[in-house]
C-alpha positions in Angstrom: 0.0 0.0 0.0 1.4 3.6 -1.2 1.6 6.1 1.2 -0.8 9.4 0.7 0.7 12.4 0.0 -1.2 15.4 0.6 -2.2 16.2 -2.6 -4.4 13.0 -2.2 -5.7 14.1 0.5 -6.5 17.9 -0.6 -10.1 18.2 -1.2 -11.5 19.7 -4.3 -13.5 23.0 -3.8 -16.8 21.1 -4.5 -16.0 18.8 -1.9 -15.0 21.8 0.5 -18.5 23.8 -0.3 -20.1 20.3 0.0 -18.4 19.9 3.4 -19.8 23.0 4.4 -22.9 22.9 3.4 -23.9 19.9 5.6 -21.3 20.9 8.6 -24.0 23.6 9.7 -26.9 21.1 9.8 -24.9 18.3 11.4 -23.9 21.1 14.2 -27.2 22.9 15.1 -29.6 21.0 17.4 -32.9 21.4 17.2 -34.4 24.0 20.1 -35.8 22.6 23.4 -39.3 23.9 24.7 -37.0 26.0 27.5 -34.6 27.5 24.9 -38.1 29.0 22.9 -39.6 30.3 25.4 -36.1 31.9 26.6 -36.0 33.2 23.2 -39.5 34.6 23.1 -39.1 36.2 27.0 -35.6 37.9 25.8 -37.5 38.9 22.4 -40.1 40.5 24.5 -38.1 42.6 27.1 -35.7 43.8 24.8 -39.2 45.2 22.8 -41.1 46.3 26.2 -37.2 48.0 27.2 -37.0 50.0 23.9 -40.6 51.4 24.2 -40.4 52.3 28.0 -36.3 53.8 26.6 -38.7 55.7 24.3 -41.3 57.3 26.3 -38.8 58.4 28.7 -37.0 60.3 26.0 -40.3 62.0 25.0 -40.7 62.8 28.5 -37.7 64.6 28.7 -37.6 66.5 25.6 -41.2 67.8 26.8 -39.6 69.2 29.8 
């Protein structure tokens, strides 16, 4: 048996692009009932903290 050199081992762009194509979905896992509503809650106090960042400057500005 021949040892490899690394030029058989070098991938070919396809195979690269292939390779990352199908890393990301091999890597993500899938979102638990805890992590969505985490998501949502964060989602909804960064809204709620923007409006109340809001009013407060209109407050001031009419002072």
């Amino acid at each position: 048996m021949a040892d490899k050199t690394s030029k058989d081992l070098a991938l070919t762009p396809a195979q690269r692009e292939a390779g990352k194509a199908f890393h990301g979905a091999s890597t993500k896992k899938p979102k638990t009932e805890y992590d969505k509503a985490q998501e949502a809650f964060r989602k909804n106090y960064e809204r709620l903290r923007a409006e109340r960042l809001e009013r407060d400057a209109a407050k001031s500005k009419e002072k």
